[in-house]
C-alpha positions as CSV (number, residue, x, y, z in Angstrom):
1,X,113.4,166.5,113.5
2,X,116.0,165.9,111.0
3,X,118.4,164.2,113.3
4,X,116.0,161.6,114.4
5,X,114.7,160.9,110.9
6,X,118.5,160.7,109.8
7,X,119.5,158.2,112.8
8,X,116.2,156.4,112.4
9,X,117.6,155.8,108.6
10,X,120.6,154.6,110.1
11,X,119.7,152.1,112.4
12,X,117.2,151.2,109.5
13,X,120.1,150.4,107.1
14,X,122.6,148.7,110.0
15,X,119.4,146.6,110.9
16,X,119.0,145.6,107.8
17,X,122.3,144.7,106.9
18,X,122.7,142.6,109.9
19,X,119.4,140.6,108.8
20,X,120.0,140.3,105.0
21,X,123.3,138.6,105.6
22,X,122.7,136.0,108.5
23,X,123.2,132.3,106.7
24,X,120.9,130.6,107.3
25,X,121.3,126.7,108.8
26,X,120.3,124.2,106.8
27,X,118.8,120.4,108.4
28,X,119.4,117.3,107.2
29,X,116.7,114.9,107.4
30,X,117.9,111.3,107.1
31,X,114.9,108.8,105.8
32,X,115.1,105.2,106.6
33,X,113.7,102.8,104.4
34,X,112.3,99.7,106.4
35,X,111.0,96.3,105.0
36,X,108.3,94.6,106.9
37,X,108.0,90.9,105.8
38,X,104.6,89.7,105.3
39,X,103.5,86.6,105.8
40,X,101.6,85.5,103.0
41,X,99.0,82.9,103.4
42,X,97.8,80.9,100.5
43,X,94.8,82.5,99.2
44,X,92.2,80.7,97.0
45,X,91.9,80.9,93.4
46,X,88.6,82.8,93.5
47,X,90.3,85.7,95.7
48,X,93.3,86.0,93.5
49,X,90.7,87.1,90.9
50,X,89.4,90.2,90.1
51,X,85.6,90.3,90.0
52,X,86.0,91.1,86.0
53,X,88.0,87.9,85.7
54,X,84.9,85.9,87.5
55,X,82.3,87.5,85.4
56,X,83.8,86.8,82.3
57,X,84.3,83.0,83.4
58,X,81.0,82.9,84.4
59,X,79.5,84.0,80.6
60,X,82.4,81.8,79.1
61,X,80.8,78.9,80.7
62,X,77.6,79.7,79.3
63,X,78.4,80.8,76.1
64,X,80.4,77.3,75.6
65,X,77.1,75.3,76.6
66,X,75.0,77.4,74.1
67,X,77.9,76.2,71.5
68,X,77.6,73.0,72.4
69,X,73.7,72.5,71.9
70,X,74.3,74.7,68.7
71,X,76.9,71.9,67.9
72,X,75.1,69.0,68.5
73,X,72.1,70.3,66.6
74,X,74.3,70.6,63.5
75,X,75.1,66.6,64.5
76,X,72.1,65.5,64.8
77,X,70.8,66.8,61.3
């Protein structure tokens, strides 16, 4: 019993060894940055925009109207 505990302890450590000291291989990956041209078409003005941009120019337009009346009250008195 001792003999096969001391050559399983053996072969344990030689296995071991081998293992623990294999180097390892290291990849290279190689990344390849590609441009893809886009054609742009002319977009209209109202696209371009951002739906905050709209909104605001919407109550602008308003709120200049309201001036105006405001404005023209003050004239007329």
């Amino acid at each position: 019993m001792k003999r096969v505990l001391i050559t399983g302890v053996i072969l344990l450590f030689t296995a071991m060894s081998f293992t623990s000291c294999r180097e390892t291989t290291e990849k290279e990956t190689v990344v390849r940055e590609v441009e893809v041209e886009k054609e742009e078409t002319p977009e209209p003005e109202e696209e371009r925009k951002g739906i905050l941009e709209r909104a605001g120019e919407k109550v602008d337009g308003k709120v200049n109207e309201e001036i105006d009346e405001e404005i023209d009250k003050i004239d007329d008195n």
